[in-house]
C-alpha positions as CSV (number, residue, x, y, z in Angstrom):
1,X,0.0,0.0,0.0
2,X,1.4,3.3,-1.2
3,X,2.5,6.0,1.6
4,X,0.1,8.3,0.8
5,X,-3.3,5.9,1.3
6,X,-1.8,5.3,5.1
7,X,-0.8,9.2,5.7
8,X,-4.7,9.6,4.8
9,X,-6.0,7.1,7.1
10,X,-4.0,7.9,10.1
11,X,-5.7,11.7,8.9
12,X,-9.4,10.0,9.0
13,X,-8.6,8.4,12.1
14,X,-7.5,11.2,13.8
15,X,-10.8,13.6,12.1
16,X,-12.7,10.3,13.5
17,X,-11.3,10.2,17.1
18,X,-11.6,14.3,17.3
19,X,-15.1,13.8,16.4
20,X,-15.8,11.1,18.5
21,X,-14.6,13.1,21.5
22,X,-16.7,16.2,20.3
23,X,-19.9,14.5,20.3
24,X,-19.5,11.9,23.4
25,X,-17.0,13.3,25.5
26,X,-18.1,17.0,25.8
27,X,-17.1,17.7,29.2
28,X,-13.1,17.2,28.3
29,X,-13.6,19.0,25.0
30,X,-15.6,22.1,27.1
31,X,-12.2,22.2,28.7
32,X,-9.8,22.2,26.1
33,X,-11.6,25.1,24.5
34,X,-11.9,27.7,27.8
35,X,-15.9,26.7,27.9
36,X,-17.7,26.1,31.0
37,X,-19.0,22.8,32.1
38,X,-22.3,21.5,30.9
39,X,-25.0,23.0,33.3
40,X,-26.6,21.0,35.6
41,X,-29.6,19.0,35.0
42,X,-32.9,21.0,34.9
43,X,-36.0,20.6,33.3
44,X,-34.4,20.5,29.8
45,X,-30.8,19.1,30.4
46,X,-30.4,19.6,26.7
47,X,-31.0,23.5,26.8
48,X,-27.2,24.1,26.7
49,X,-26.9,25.3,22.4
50,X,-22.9,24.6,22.8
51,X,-24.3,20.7,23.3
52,X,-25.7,20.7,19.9
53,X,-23.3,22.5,18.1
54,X,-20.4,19.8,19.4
55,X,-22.3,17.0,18.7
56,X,-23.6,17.6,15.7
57,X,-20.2,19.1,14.3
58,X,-18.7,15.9,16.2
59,X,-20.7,13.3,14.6
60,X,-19.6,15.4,11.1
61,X,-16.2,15.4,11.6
62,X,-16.1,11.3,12.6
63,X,-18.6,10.8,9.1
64,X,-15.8,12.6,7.4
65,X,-12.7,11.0,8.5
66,X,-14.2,7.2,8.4
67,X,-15.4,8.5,4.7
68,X,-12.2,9.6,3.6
69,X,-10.3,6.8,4.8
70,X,-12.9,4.3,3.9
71,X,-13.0,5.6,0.3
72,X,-9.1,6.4,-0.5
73,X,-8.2,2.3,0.9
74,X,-11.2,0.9,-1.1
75,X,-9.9,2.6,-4.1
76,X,-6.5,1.8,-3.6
77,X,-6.5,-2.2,-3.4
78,X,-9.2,-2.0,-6.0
């Protein structure tokens, strides 16, 4: 396999881990970027917007880098 198809996936899986932690592990991610901790839970524990926003763009960014790495292996050893 050519260098270039494993400096891609070892990109994907980075844009996949990244994304994972965005949308599952808020609290450490909250952290990294100077945010606040998630509020405590009220009637809506949801109402936080900066919850949506990181999973949403999480669960993009882990589509993205399993897509890209996915696609550039598949059309390499095909």
């Amino acid at each position: 396999m050519p260098a270039y198809v494993l400096i891609i996936d070892v990109f994907g899986l980075i844009l996949a881990v990244i994304g994972f932690s965005m949308a599952f592990r808020q609290d450490f991610v909250r952290r990294l970027v100077g945010r606040p901790p998630r509020p405590a839970s009220s009637v809506n524990e949801n109402s936080d917007p900066l919850t949506y926003i990181l999973r949403i763009a999480g669960i993009m960014m882990m589509a993205f880098g399993i897509a890209i790495g996915g696609m550039v292996t598949m059309f390499t050893l095909a």
